[in-house]
NULO-147173 format. One record per atom (N, C-alpha, C, O): residue in one letter; x, y, z. Coordinates in pm, whole numbers, padded with zeros to 5 digits, always signed. Last residue first. Layout:
# NULO-147173
AXYZ/...
//
This chain:
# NULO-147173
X-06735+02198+02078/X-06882+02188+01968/X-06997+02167+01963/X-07056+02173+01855/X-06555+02039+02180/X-06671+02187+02225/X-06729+02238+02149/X-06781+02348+02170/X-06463+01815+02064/X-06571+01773+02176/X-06609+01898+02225/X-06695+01895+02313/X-06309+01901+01842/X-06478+01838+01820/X-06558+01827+01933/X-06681+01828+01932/X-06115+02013+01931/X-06219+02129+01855/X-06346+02053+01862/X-06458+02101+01881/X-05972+01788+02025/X-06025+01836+02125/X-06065+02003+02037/X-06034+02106+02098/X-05974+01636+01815/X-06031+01597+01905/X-06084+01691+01949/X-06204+01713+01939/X-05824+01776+01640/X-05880+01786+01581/X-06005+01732+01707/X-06118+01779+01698/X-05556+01833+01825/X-05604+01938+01746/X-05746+01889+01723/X-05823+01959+01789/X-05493+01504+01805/X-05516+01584+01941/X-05615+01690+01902/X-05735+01673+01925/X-05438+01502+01512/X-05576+01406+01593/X-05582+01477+01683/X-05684+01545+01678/X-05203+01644+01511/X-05323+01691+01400/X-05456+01579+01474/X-05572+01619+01467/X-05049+01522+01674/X-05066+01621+01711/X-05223+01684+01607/X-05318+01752+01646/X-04984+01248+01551/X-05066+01235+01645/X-05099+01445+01675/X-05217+01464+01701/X-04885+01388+01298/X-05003+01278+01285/X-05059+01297+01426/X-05168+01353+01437/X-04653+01496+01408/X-04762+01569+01332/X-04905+01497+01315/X-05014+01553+01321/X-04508+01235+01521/X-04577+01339+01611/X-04702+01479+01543/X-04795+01535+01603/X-04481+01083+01291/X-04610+01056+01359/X-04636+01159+01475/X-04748+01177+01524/X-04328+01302+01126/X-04450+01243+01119/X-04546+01210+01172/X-04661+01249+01154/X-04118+01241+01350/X-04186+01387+01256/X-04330+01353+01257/X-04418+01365+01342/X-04046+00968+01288/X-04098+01040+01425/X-04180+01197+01410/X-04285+01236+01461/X-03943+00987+01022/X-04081+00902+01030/X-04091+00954+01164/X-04197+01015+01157/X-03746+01145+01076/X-03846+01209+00956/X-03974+01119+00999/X-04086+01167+01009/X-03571+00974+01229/X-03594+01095+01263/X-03713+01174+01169/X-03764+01274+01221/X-03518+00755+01058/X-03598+00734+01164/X-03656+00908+01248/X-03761+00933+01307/X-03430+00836+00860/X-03532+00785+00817/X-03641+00789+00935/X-03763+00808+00936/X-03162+00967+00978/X-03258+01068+00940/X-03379+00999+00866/X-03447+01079+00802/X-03066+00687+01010/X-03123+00793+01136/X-03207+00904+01070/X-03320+00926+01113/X-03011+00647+00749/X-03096+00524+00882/X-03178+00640+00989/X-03294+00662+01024/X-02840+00809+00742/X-02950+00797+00685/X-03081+00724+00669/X-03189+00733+00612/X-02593+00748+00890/X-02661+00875+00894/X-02819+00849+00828/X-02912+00886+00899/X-02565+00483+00781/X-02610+00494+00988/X-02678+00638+00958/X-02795+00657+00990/X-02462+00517+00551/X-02591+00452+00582/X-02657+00463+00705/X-02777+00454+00728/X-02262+00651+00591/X-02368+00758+00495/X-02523+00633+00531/X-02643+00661+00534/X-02139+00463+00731/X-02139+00586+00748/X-02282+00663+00729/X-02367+00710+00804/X-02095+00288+00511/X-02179+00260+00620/X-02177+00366+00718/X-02241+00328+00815/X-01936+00471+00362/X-02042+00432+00291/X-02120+00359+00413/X-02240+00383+00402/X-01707+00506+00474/X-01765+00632+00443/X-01888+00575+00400/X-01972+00665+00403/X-01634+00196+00515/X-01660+00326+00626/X-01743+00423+00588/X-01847+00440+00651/X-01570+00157+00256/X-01603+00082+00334/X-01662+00200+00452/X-01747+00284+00421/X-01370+00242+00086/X-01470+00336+00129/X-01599+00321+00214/X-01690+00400+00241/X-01163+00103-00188/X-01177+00136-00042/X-01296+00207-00045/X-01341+00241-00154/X-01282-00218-00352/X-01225-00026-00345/X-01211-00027-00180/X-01233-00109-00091/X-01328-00447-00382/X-01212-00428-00331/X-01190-00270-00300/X-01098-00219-00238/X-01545-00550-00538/X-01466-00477-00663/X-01330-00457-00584/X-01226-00448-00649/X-01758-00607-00381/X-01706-00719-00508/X-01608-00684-00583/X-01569-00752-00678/X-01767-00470-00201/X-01764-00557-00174/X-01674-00706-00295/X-01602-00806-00295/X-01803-00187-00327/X-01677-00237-00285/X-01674-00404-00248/X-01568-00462-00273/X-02023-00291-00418/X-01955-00269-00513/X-01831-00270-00434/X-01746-00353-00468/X-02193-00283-00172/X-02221-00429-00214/X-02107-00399-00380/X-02114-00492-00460/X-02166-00050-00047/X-02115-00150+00017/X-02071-00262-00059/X-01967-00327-00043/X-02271+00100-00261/X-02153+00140-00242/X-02104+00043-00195/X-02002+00003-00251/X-02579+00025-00246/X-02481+00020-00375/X-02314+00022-00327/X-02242-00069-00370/X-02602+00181+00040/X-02584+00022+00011/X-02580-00054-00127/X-02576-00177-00129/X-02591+00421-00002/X-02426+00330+00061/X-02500+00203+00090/X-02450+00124+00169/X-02748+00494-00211/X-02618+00504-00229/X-02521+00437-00155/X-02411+00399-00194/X-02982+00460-00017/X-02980+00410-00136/X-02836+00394-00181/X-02797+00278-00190/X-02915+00660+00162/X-02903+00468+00219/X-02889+00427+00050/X-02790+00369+00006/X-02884+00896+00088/X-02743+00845+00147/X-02787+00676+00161/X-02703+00586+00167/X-03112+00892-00042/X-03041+00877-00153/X-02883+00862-00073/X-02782+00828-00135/X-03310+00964+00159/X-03293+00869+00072/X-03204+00789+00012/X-03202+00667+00006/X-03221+01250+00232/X-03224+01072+00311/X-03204+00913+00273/X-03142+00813+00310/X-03214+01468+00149/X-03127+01362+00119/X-03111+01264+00179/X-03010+01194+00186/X-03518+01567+00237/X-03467+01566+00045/X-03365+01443+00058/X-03392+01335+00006/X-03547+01603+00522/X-03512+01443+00468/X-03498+01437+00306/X-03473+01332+00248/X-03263+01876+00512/X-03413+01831+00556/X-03390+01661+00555/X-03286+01599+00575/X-03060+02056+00485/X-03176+02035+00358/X-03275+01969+00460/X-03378+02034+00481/X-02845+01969+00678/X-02884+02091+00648/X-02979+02130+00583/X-03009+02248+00603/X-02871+01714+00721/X-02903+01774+00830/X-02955+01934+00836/X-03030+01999+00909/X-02804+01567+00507/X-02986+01599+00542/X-03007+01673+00650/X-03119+01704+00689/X-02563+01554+00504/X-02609+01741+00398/X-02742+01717+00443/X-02819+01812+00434/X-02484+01369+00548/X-02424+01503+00612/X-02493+01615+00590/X-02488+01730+00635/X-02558+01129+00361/X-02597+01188+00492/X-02534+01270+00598/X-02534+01240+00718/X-02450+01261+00110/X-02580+01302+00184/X-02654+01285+00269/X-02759+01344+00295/X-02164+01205+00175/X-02234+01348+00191/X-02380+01378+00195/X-02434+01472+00252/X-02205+00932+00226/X-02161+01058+00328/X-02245+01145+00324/X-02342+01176+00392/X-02253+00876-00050/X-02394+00852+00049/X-02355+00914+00174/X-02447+00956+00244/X-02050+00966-00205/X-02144+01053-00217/X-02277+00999-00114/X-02380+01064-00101/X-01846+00778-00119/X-01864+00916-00120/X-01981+01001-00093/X-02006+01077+00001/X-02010+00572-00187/X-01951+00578-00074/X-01971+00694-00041/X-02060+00737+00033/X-01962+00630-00467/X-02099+00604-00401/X-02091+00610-00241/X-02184+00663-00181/X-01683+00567-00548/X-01791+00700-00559/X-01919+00697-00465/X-01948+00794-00394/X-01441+00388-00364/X-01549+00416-00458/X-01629+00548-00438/X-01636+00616-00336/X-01127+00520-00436/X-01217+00492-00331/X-01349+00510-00370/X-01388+00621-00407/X-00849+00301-00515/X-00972+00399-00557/X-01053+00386-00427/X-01056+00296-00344/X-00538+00243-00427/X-00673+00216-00374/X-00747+00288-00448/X-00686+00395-00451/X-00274+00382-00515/X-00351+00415-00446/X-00468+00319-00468/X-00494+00336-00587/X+00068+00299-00654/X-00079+00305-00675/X-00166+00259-00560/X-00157+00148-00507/X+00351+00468-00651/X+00258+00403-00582/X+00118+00416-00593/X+00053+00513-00554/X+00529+00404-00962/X+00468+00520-00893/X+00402+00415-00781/X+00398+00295-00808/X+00828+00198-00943/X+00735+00246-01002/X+00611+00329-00884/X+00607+00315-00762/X+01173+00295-00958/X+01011+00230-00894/X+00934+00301-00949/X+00941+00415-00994/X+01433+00156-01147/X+01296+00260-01156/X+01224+00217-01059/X+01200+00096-01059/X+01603-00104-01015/X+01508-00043-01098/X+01443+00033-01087/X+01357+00009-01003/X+01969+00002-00960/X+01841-00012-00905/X+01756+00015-00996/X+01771+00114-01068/X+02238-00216-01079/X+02167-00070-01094/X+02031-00074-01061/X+01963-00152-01127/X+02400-00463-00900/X+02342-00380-00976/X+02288-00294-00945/X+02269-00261-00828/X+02769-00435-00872/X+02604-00378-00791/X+02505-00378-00901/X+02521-00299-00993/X+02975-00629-01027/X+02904-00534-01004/X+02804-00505-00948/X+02714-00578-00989/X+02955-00931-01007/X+03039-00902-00953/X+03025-00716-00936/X+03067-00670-00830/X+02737-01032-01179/X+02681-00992-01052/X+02803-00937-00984/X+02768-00881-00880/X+02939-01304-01327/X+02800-01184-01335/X+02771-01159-01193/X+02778-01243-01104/X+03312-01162-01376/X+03178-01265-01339/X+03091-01217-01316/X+03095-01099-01281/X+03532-01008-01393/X+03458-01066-01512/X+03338-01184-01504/X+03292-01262-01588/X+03576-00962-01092/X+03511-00871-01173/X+03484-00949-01351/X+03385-00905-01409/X+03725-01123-00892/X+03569-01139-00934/X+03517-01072-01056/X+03422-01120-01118/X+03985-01035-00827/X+03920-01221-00863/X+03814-01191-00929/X+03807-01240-01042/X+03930-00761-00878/X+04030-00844-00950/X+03973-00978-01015/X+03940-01021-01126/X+03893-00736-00645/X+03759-00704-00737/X+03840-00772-00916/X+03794-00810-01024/X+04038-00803-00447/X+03931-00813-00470/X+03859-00833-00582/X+03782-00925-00610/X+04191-00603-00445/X+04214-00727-00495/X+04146-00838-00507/X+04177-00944-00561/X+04040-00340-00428/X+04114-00359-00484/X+04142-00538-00582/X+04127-00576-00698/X+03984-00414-00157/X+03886-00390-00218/X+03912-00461-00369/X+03861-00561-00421/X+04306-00628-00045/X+04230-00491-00044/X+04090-00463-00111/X+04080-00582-00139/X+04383-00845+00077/X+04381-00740+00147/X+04309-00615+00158/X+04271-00539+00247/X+04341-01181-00020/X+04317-01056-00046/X+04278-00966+00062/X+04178-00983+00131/X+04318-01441+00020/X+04472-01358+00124/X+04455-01213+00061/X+04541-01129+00084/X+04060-01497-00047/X+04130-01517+00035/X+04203-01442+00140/X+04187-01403+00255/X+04107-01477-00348/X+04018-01412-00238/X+04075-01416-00095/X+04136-01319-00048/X+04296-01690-00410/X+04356-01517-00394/X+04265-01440-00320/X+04303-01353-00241/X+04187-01919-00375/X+04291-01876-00267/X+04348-01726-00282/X+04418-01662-00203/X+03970-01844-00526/X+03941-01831-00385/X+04027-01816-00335/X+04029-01729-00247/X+04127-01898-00759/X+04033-01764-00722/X+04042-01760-00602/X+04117-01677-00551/X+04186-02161-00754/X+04311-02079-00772/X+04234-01910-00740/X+04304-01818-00699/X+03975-02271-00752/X+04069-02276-00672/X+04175-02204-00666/X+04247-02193-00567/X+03881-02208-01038/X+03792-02172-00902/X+03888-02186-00778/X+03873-02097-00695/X+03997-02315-01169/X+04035-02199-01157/X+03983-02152-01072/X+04027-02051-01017/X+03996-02562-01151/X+04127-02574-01089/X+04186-02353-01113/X+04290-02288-01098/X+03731-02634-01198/X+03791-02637-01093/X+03907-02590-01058/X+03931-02572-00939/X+03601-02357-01404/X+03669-02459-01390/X+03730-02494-01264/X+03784-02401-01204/X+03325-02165-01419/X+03475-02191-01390/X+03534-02255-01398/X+03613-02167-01431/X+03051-02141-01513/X+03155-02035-01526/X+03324-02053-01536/X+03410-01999-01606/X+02909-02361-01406/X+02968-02338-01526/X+03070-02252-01563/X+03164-02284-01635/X+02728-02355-01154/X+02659-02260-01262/X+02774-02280-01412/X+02738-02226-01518/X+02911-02330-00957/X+02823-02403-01001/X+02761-02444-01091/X+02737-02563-01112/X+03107-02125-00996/X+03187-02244-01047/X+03052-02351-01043/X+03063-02452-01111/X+02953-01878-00948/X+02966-01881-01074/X+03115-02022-01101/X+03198-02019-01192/X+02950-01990-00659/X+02801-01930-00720/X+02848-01969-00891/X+02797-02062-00953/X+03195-01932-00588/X+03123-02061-00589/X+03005-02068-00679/X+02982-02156-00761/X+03184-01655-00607/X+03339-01765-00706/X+03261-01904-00708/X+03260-01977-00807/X+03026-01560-00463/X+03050-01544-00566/X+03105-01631-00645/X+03058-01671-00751/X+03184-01647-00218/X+03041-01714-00233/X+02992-01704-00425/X+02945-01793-00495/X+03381-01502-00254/X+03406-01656-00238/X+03239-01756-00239/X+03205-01873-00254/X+03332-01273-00161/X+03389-01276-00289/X+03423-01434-00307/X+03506-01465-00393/X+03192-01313+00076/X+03116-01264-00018/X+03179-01307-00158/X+03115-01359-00249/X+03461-01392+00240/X+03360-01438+00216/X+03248-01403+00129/X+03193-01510+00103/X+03576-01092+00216/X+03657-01178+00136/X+03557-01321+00171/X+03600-01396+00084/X+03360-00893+00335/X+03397-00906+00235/X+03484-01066+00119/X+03458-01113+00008/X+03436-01062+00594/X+03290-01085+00559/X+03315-01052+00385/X+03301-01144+00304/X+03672-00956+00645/X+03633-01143+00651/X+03507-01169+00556/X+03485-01259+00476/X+03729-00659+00469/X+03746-00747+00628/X+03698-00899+00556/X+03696-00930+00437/X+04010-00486+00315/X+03865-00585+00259/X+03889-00649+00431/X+03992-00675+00494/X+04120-00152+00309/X+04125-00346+00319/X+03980-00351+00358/X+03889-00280+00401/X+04109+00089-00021/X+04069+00029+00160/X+04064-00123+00161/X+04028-00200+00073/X+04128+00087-00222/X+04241+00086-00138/X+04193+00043-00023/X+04244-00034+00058/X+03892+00157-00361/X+03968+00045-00424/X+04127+00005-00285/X+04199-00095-00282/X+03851+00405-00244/X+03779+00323-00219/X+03838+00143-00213/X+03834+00054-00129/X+03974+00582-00374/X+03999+00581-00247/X+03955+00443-00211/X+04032+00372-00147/X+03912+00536-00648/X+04008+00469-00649/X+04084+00481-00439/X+04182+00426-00389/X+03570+00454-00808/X+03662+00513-00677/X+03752+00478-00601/X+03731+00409-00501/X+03612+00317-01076/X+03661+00494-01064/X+03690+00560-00934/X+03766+00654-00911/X+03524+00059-00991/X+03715+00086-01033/X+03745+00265-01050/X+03852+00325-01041/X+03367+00091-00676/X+03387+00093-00782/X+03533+00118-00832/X+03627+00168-00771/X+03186-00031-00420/X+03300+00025-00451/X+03283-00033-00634/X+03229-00127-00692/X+02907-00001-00237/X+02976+00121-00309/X+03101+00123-00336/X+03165+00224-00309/X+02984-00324-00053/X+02905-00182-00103/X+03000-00058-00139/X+03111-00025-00098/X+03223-00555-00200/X+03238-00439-00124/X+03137-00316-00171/X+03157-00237-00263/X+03108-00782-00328/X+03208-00811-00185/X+03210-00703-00150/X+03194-00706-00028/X+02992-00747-00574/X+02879-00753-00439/X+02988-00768-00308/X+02943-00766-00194/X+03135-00407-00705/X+03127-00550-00690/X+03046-00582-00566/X+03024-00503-00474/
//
């Protein structure tokens, strides 16, 4: 019953133990609850409470109350599994390739910005998680754009140097 956690009519230790204030208030909120609602009649609702009341034990308790709804605990529902966040793919995978250009070269440069700014603009609209891993894969691949185009122009300017200074001892 809701006046006394964990008592039941099979646990008969239980059924014995005295009921304190708070209990025999519970079993009176009850009685009210189901004389609002129809259940009772005034002059039985009165006649309940005053046994709530001077009730001593779990026991006598459960007496007043037990053919009324809720006078039992209810039975807890199943929970249900905890569902996880997806974390989008693209995200994922613009990490890894901007993790992996370090080892390959600029092959995966590309394809970390390309990928985490799909990734951004899908979590964006869809809620996934991966927010991070995907501006992530974009800073990495930002950088290895900027690191490949410096390449470049130092090969560029180094192939003019080379080519200058063969022409003027000639």
């Amino acid at each position: 019953m809701t006046v006394g956690p964990g008592y039941g009519s099979a646990d008969m230790a239980r059924a014995q133990m005295r009921a304190s204030t708070a209990d025999r208030d519970r079993a009176v909120e009850l009685l009210t609850r189901a004389y609002t609602e129809g259940r009772l009649d005034k002059d039985e609702h009165d006649a309940r409470v005053e046994r709530a009341m001077t009730a001593s034990t779990f026991a006598e308790l459960d007496a007043v109350v037990a053919d009324l709804p809720g006078a039992r605990p209810a039975v807890p529902a199943p929970q249900a599994p905890v569902q996880y966040a997806k974390t989008n793919s693209l995200a994922i995978t613009s990490l890894i390739c901007g993790i992996a250009q370090f080892m390959f070269g600029p092959l995966a440069t590309i394809p970390a910005v390309v990928c985490g700014h799909v990734a951004r603009g899908q979590i964006r609209r869809t809620g996934e998680q991966g927010a991070g891993m995907a501006l992530a894969g974009l800073i990495l691949g930002w950088i290895g754009v900027g690191f490949t185009v410096l390449v470049i122009l130092i090969a560029i300017l180094a192939a003019v140097a080379v080519s200058r200074g063969s022409g003027v001892s000639g």
